[in-house]
C-alpha positions as CSV (number, residue, x, y, z in Angstrom):
1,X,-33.8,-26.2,112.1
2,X,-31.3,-23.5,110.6
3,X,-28.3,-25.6,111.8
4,X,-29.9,-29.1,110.7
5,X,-30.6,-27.6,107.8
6,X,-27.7,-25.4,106.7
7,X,-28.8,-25.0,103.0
8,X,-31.7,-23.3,103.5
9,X,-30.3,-20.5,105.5
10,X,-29.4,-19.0,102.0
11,X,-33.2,-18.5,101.6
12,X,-33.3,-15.7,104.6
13,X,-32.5,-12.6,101.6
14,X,-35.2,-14.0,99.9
15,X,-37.0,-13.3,102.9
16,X,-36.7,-9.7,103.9
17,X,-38.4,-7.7,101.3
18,X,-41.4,-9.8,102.6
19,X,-41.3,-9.8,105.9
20,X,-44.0,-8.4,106.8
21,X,-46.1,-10.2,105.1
22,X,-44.2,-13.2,106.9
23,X,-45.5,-12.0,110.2
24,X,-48.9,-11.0,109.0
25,X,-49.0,-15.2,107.6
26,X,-47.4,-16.9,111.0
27,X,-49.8,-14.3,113.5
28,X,-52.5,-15.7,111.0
29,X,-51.6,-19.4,112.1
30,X,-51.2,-18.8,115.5
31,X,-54.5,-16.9,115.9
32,X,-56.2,-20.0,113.9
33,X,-54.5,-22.6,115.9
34,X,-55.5,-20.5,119.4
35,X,-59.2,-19.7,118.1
36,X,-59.7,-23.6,116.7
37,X,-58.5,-24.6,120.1
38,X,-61.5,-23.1,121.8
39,X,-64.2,-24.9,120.4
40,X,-64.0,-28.7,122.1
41,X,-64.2,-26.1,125.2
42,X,-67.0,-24.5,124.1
43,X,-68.4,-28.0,123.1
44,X,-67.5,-29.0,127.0
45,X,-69.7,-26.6,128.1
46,X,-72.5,-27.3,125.8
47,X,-72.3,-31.1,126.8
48,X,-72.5,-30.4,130.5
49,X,-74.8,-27.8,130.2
50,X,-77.1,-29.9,128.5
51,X,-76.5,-33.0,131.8
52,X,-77.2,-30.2,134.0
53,X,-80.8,-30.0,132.6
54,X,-79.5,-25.8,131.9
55,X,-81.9,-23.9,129.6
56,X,-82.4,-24.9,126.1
57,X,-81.1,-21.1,125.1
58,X,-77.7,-21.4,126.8
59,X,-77.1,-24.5,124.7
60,X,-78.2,-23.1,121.4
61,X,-76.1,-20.0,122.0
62,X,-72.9,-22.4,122.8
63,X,-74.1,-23.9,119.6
64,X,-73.6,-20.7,118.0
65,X,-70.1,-19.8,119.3
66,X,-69.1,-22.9,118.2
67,X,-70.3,-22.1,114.8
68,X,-68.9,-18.2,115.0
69,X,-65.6,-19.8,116.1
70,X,-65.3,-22.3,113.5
71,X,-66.1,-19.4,111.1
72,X,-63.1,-16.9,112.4
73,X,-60.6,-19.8,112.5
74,X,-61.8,-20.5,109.1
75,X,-61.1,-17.2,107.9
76,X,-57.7,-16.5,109.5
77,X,-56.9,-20.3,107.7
78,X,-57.6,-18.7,104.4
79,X,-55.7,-15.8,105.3
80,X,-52.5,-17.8,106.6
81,X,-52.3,-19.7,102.8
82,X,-53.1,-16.0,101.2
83,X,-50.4,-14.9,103.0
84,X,-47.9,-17.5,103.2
85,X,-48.5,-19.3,100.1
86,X,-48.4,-16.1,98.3
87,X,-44.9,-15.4,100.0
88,X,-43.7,-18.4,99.0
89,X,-44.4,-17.9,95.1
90,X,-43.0,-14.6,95.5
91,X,-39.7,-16.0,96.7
92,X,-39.8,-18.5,94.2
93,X,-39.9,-15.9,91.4
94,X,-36.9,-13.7,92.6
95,X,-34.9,-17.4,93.3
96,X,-35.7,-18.0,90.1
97,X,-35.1,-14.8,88.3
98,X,-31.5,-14.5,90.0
99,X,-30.7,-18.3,89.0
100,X,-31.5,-17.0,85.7
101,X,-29.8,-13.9,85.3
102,X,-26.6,-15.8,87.1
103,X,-26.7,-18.2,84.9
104,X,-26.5,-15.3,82.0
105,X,-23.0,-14.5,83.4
106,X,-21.7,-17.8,83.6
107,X,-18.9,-18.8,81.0
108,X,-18.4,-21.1,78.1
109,X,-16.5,-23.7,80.7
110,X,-20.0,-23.5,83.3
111,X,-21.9,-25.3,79.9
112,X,-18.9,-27.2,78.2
113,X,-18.9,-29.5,81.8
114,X,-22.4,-28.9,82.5
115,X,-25.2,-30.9,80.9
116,X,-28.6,-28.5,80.3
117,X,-30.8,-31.0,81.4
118,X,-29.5,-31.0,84.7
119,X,-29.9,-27.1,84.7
120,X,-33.4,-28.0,83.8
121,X,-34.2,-30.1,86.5
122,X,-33.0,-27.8,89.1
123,X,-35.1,-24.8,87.8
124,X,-37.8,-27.1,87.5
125,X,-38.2,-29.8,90.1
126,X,-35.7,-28.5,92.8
127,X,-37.1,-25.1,92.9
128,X,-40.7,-25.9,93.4
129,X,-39.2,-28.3,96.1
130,X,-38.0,-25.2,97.5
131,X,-41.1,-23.0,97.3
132,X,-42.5,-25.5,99.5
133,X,-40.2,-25.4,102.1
134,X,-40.4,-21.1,102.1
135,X,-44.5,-21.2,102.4
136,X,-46.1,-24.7,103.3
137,X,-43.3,-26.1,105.3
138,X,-43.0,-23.2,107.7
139,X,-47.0,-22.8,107.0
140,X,-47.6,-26.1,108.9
141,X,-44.5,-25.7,110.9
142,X,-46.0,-23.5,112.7
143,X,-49.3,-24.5,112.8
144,X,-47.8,-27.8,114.6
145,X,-46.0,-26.4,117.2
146,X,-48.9,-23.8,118.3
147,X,-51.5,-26.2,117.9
148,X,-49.9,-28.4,120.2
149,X,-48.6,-25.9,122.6
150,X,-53.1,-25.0,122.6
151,X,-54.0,-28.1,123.0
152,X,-51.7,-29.2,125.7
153,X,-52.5,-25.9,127.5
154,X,-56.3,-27.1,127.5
155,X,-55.9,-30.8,128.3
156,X,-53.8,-29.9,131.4
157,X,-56.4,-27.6,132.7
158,X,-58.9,-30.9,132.5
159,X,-56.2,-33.3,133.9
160,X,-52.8,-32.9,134.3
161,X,-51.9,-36.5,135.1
162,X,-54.2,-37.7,132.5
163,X,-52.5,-35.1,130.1
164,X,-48.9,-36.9,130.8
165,X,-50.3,-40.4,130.8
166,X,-51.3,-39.8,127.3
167,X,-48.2,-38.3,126.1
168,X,-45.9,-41.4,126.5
169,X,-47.0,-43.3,123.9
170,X,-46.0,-40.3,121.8
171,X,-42.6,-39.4,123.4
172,X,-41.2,-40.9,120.7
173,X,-42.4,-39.2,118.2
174,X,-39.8,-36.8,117.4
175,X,-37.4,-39.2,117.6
176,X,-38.4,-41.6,114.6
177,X,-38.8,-37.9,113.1
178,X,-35.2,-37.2,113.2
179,X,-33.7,-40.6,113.0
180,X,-36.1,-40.8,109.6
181,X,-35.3,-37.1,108.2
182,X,-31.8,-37.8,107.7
183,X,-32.9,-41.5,105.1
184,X,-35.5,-39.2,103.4
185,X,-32.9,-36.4,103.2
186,X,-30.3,-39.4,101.3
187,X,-33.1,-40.3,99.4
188,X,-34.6,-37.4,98.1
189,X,-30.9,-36.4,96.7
190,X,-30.4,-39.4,94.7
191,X,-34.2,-39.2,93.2
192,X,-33.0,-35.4,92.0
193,X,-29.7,-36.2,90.9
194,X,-31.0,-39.1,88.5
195,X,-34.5,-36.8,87.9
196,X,-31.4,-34.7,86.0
197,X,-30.1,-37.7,83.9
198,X,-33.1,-38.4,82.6
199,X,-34.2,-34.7,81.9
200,X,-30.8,-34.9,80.1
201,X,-31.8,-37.9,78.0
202,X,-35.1,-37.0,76.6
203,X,-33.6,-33.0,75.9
204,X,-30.8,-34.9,73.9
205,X,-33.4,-37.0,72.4
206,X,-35.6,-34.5,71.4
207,X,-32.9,-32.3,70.4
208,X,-31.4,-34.9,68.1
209,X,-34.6,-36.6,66.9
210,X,-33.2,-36.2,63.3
211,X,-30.0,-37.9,64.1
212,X,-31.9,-40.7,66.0
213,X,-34.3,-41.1,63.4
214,X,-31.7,-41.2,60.6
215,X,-29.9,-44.1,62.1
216,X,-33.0,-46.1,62.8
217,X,-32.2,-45.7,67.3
218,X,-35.6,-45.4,67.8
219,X,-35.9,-48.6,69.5
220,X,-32.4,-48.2,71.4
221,X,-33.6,-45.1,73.1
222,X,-36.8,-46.2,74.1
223,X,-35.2,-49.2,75.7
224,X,-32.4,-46.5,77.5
225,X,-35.0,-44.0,78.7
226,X,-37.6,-46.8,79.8
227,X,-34.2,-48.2,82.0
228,X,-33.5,-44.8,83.1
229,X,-37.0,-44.3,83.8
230,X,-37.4,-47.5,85.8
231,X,-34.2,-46.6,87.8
232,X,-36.1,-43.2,88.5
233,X,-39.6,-45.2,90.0
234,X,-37.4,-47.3,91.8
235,X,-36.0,-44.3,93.7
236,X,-39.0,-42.6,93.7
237,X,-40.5,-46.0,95.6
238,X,-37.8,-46.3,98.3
239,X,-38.4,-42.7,99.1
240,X,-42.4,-43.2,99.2
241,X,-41.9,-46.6,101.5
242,X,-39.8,-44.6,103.9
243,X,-42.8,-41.8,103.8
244,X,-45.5,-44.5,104.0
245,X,-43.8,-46.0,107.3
246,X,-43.6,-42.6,109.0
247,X,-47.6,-42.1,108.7
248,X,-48.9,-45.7,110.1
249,X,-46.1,-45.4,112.8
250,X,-47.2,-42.0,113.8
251,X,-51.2,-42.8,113.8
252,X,-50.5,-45.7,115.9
253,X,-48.7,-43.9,118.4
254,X,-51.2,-41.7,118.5
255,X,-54.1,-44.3,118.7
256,X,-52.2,-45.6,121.6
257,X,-52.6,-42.5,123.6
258,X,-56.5,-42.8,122.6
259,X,-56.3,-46.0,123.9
260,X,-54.9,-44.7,127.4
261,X,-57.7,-41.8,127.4
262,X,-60.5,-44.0,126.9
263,X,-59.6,-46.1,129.8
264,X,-57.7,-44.2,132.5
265,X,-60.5,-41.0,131.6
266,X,-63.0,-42.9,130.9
267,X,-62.8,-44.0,134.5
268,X,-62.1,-40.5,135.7
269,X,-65.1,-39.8,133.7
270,X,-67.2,-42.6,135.5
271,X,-66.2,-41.5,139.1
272,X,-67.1,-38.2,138.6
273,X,-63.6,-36.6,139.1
274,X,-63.9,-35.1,135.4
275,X,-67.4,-34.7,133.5
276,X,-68.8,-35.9,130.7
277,X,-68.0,-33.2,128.9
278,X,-64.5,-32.8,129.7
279,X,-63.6,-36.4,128.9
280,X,-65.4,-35.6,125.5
281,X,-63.1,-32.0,125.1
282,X,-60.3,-34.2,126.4
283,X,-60.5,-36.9,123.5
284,X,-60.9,-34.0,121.3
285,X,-57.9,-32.3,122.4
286,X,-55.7,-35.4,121.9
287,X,-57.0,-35.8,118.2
288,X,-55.8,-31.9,117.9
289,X,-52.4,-33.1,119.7
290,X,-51.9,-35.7,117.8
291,X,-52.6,-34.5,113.9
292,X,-50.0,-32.0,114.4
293,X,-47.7,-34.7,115.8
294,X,-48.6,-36.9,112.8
295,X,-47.7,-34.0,110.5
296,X,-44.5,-33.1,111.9
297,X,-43.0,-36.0,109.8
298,X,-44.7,-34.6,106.6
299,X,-43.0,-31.4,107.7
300,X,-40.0,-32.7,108.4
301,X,-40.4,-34.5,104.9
302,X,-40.8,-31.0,103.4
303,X,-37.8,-29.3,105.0
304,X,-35.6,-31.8,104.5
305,X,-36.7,-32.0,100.4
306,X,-36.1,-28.3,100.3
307,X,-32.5,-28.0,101.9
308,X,-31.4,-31.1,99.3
309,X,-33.0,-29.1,96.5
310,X,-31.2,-25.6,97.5
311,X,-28.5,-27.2,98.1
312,X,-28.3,-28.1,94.3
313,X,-29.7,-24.8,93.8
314,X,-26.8,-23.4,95.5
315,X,-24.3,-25.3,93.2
316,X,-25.5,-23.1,90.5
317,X,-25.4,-19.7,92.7
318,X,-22.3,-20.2,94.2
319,X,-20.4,-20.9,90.4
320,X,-18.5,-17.9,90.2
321,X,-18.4,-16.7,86.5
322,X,-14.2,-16.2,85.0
323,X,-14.9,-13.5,82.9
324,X,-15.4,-10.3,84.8
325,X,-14.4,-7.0,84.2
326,X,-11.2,-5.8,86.4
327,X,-11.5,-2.2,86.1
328,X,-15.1,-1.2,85.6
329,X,-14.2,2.8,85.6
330,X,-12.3,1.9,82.4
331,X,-13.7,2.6,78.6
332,X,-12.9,2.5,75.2
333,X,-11.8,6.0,73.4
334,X,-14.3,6.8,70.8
335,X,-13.3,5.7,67.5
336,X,-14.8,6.6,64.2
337,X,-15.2,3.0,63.1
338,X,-13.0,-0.4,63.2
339,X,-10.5,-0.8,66.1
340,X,-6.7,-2.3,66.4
341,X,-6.7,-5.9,67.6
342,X,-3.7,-6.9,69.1
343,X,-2.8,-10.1,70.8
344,X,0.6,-10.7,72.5
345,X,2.0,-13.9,73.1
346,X,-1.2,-15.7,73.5
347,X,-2.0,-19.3,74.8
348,X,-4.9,-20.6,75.5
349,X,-6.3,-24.0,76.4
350,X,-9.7,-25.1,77.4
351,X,-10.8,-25.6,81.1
352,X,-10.0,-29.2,82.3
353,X,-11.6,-31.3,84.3
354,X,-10.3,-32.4,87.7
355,X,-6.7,-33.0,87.4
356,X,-6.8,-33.8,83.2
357,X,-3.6,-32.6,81.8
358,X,-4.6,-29.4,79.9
359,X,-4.3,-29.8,75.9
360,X,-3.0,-26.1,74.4
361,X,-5.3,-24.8,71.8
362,X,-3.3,-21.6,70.9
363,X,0.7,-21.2,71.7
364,X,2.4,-17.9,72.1
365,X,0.4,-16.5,69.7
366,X,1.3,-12.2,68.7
367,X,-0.1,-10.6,66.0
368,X,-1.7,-7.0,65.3
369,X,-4.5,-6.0,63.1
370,X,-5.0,-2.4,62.3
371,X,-8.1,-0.5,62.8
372,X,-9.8,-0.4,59.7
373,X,-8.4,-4.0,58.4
374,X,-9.5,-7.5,57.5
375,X,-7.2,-10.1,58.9
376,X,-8.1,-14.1,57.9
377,X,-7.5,-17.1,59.7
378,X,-6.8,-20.7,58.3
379,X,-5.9,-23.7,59.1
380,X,-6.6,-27.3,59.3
381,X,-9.8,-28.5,62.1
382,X,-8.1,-28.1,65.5
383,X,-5.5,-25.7,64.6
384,X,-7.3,-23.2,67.3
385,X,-9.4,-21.0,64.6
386,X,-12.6,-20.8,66.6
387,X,-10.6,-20.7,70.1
388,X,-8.8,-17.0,68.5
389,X,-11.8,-16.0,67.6
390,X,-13.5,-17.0,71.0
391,X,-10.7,-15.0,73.0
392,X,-11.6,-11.9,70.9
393,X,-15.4,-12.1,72.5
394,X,-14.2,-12.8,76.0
395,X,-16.3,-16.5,75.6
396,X,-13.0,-17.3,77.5
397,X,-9.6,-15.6,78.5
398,X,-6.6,-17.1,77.9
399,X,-3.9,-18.7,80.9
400,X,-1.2,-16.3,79.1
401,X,-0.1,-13.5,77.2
402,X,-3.1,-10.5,77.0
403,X,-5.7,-9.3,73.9
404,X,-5.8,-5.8,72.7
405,X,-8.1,-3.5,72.0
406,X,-7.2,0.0,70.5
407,X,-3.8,-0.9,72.8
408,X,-6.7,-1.5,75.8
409,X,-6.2,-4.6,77.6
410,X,-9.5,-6.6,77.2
411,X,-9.6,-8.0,80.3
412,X,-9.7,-4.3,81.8
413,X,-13.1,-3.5,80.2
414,X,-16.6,-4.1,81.5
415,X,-18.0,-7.2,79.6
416,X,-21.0,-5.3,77.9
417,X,-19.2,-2.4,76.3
418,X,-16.4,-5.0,74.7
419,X,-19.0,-7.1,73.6
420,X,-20.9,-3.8,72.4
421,X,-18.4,-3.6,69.8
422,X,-18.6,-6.8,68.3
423,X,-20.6,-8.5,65.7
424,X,-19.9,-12.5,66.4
425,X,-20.9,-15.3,63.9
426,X,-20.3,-18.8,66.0
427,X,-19.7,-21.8,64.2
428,X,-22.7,-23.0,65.0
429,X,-25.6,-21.2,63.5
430,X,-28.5,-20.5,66.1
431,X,-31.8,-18.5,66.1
432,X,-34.5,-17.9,68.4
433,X,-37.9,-19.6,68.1
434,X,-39.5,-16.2,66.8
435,X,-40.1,-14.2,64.0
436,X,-37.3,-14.4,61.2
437,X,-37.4,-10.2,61.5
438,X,-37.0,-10.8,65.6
439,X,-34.1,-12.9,64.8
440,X,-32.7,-10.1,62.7
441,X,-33.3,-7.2,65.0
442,X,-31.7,-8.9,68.1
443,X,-28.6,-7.3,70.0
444,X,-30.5,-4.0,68.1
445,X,-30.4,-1.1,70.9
446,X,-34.0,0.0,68.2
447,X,-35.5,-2.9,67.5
448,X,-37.7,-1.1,65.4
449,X,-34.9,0.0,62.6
450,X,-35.9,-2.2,60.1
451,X,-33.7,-0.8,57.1
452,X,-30.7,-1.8,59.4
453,X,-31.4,-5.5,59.5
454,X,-33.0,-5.2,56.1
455,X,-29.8,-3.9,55.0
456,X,-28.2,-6.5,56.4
457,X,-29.8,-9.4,55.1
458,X,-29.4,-7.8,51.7
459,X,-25.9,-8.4,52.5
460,X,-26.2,-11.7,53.7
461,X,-27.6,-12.5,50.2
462,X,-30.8,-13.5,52.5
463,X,-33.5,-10.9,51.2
464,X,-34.6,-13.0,48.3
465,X,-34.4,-16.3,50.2
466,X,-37.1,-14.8,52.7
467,X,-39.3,-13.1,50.7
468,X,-40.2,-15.9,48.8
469,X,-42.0,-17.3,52.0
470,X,-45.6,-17.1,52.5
471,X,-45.2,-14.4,55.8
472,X,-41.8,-13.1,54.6
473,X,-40.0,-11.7,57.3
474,X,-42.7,-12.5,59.7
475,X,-42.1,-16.6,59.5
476,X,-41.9,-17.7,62.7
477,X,-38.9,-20.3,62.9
478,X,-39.4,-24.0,64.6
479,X,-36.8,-24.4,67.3
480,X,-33.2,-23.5,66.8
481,X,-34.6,-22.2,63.1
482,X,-34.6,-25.8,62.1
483,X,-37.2,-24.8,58.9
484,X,-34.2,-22.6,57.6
485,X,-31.6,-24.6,55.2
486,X,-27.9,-24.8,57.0
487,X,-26.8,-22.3,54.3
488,X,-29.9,-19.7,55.0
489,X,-29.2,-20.2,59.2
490,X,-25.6,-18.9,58.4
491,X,-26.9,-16.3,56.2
492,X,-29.1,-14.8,59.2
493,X,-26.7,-15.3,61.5
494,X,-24.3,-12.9,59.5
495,X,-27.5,-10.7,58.6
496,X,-28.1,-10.5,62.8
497,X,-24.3,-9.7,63.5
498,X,-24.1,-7.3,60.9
499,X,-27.3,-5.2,61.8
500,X,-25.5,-3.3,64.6
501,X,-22.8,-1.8,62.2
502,X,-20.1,-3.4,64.9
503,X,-16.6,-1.5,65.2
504,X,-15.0,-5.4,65.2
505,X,-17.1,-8.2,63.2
506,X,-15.9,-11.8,63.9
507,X,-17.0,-14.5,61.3
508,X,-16.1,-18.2,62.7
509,X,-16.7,-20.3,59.5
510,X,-19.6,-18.5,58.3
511,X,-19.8,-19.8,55.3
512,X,-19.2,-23.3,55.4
513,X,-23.1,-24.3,54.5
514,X,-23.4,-21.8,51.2
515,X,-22.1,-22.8,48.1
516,X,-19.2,-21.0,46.2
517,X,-21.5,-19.5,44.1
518,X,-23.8,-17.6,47.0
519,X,-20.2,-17.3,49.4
520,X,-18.4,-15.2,46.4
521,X,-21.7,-12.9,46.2
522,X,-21.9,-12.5,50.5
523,X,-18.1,-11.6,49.9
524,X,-18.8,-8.8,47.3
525,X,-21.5,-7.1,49.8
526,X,-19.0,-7.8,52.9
527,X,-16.7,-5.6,51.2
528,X,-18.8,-3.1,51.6
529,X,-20.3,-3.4,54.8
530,X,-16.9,-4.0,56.4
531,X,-15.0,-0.8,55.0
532,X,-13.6,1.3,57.7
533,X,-14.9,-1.7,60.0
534,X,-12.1,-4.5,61.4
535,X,-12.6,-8.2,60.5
536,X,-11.5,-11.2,61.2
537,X,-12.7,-14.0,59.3
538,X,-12.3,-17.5,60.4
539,X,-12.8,-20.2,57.4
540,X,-11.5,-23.5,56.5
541,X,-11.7,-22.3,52.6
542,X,-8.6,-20.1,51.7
543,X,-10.8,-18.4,49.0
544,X,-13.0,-16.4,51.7
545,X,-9.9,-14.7,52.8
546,X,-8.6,-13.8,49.2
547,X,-9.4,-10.2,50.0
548,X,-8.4,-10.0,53.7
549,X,-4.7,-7.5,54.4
550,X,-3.7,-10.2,56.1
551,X,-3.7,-14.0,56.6
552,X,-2.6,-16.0,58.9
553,X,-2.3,-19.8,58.8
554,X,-2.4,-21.6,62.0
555,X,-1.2,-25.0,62.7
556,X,-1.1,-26.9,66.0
557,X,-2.1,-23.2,67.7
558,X,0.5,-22.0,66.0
559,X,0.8,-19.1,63.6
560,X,3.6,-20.9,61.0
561,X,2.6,-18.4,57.7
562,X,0.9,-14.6,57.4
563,X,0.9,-12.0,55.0
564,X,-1.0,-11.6,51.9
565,X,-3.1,-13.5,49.8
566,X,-0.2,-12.7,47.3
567,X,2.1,-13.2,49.3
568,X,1.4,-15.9,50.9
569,X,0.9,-17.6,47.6
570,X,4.1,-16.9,46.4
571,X,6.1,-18.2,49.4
572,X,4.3,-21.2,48.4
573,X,3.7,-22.9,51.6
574,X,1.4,-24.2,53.8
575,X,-1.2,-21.6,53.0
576,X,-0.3,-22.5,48.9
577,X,-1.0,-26.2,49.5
578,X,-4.1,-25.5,51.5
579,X,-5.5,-23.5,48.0
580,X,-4.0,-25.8,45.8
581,X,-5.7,-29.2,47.5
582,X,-9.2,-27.0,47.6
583,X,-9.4,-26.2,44.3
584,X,-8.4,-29.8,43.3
585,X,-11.2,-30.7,44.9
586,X,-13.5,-28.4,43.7
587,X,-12.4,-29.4,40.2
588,X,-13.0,-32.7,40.8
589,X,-16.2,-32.1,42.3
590,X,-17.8,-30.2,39.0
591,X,-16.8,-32.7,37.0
592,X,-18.6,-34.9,38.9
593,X,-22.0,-33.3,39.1
């Protein structure tokens, strides 16, 4: 099986810290199979005992062995699926738990190429097809082999030639089996692989139910996921024909081999050469034979579902993560608050697939911002803003040039302590389904400091906002905080980063859902909560970075203006046009309203 089956070998780590409880489970099943195998002997006896006119009490106690022995193979049945079944949901929870926590180190890139319902699927579908596999499957596995191994033992002892005779219908057997595992191994995949696509569709859908609803697609997507749905019964149905051929074809080999006992030992029987009771054991024997011979393709069903499911598992396992830490002895010196950030001749484009000819985000990109400082970055969309502010975080490392910190390389650190010193606002505002105080407190090494993220939402010009809610700070959010306004998600956002009084505090377009109004107020307390701290603010509006000691413009991914606000408004450049067109348009827009 392990070299038919090369996938699941990976499952043997998962393994050890049970075996014992393995072999406890598979002596279990052996001891069942061997004690069930007993009784059409005991039967036998009771059968000729009662022809031989023997005493009514040595058939009454053969009646109770039979019942004691049906009892004890009961009971070592129940324990075989304590043991086993309970092994396999024990593997199933560290599989999972290390797909999970792998999954926390992959990068950006792992998700940019990867859709989450896929992910889904396989945490969901394939791994319960691989629980199966590590309790059931060997479960039954076993069972088969030992129960036949029993109950060939037995029916040779009656009659050997008898015993063969009855076999040949069922010689072939296990080779349908294998020439059938390989179609149900084909099939299987492709009912996984498009079980992910339409996982994928209905997330999207339910994810974007505002945007679907807003464009009236209602109707549209119903008709895509009912086609995607069909495509996935019609899979499912050539992979449940090929199972529902496997169990006719097995019974009637097997009813052929009762066929050849009823007449060549029913003869035997007639001529005295076996008894009665014998040819009944006999029959009895072959129905034990035979059920395990019959399952063996439901077994076979099981393995093979498992390897193509850990093998999918496996893709997620075996995707090594490209940010690690390439001197983990190595640490930051203290520092009393903010730290330098220095980049030096930076570029940076994003993973692409396959052979894609990479597109350069960020070109040769140097600049150094003092501990202490805030440095702003503008530019048009797609001049490389977020990706700068991305390579600062580690969410990915550049192909060239190398990033700073307090003259430490970044690449050099361990991943936690960088990202210990920074306080990151995405682009994209998201909290957790939880409490709005939750939301607040996480990244918080004490949760419990409420003045900290108390503090910080005062900052974030959020305080009022929340109070004014029936539970205050104890709302509990809808998904992805969908009952917070765009401009009250950013707010949190910034109140969340801000809680952990961060050496380095990166703000990605932070502000682009407030007004002017509530964005000059956030700026006032930002002045204050970043002193001594080091900034970088990312914004498309030039009048967030007013303040900051230095700007620089970005165009293409390249830096083509810095210096002051002052400065930079007196060289009248690009950064004076960018200002001038906003405040146009700002003009325009109050007269308007």
């Amino acid at each position: 099986m392990p070299t038919v089956l090369p996938n699941l070998r990976r499952l043997t780590p998962y393994f050890r810290p049970y075996a014992s409880q393995l072999i406890a489970g598979l002596a279990f099943v052996v001891l069942a199979a061997g004690i069930t195998s007993v009784i059409p002997k005991l039967l036998q006896q009771a059968i000729d005992a009662i022809g031989a006119h023997n005493p009514l009490r040595s058939v009454w106690l053969l009646a109770g062995a039979i019942i004691g022995t049906a009892i004890i193979g009961g009971v070592l049945r129940y324990g075989m699926r304590e043991w086993l079944n309970g092994l396999s949901r024990r593997v199933e929870y560290d599989l999972r738990n290390d797909l999970f926590e792998h999954l926390e180190a992959l990068d950006a890139s792992y998700y940019n190429r990867t859709r989450t319902g896929d992910i889904m699927a396989r945490l969901t579908n394939d791994l319960s097809a691989v629980r199966m596999t590590a309790g059931p499957a060997i479960m039954y596995l076993t069972n088969t082999i030992f129960g036949a191994i029993f109950a060939l033992y037995f029916m040779s002892r009656i009659d050997v030639r008898l015993t063969l005779l009855a076999l040949c219908p069922m010689i072939l057997l296990p080779i349908i089996s294998v020439r059938l595992a390989k179609l149900i191994h084909m099939r299987f995949e492709a009912v996984q692989e498009h079980f992910s696509t339409l996982t994928t569709h209905a997330q999207e859908n339910l994810t974007g139910v505002r945007i679907v609803r807003a464009y009236r697609q209602e109707d549209a997507e119903i008709a895509h996921f009912g086609a995607l749905n069909e495509e996935y019964l019609g899979r499912n149905m050539a992979l449940v024909r090929l199972w529902g051929v496997m169990h006719p074809l097995f019974s009637l080999l097997g009813g052929a081999g009762a066929v050849v006992v009823l007449g060549v030992g029913g003869s035997l029987a007639l001529r005295g050469v076996i008894s009665i009771g014998a040819f009944v054991a006999f029959g009895m024997y072959l129905t034990m034979l035979t059920w395990p011979l019959i399952a063996l393709g439901w077994v076979i069903n099981l393995f093979q579902r498992g390897d193509a499911s850990m093998r999918r598992l496996l893709q997620i396992l075996d995707e090594a993560p490209r940010i690690v830490t390439n001197d983990p002895a190595l640490h930051l010196p203290r520092a009393a608050a903010g730290r330098s950030i220095e980049f030096r001749n930076v570029s940076f484009y994003f993973p692409a697939r396959g052979t894609d000819e990479p597109r350069w985000v960020l070109r040769d990109v140097s600049f150094l911002i003092p501990s202490g400082a805030t440095a702003g970055i503008v530019g048009a969309t797609g001049s490389g803003k977020s990706a700068l502010i991305d390579l600062i975080a580690r969410v990915y490392d550049p192909q060239k040039g190398e990033i700073l910190i307090d003259g430490v390389p970044i690449q050099r650190l361990p991943v936690d302590e960088l990202r210990r010193e920074i306080g990151y606002v995405p682009q994209e505002s998201l909290l957790f389904s939880d409490t709005i105080a939750a939301n607040l407190a996480y990244g918080l090494e004490d949760g419990d400091d409420r003045e900290a993220w108390r503090d910080a939402a005062r900052t974030a010009q959020l305080d009022e906002a929340i109070s004014s809610f029936p539970d205050g700070y104890e709302t509990v959010l809808g998904e992805r905080g969908i009952n917070l306004s765009g401009g009250q998600k950013q707010r949190a956002t910034l109140a969340r980063a801000l809680a952990r009084k961060p050496a380095i505090v990166l703000l990605d377009d932070a502000l682009s859902a407030v007004d002017t109004h509530t964005e000059a107020e956030i700026l006032r307390g930002l002045r204050t909560a970043l002193a001594a701290r080091t900034a970088v603010i990312a914004s498309h509006r030039a009048s967030a970075l007013r303040d900051a000691a230095m700007i620089l413009v970005l165009d293409d991914g390249t830096i083509v203006e810095r210096g002051s606000h002052a400065e930079l408004l007196a060289a009248e450049g690009r950064y004076w046009a960018l200002l001038r067109r906003q405040q146009l348009v700002e003009e325009v827009e109050g007269a308007a309203s």
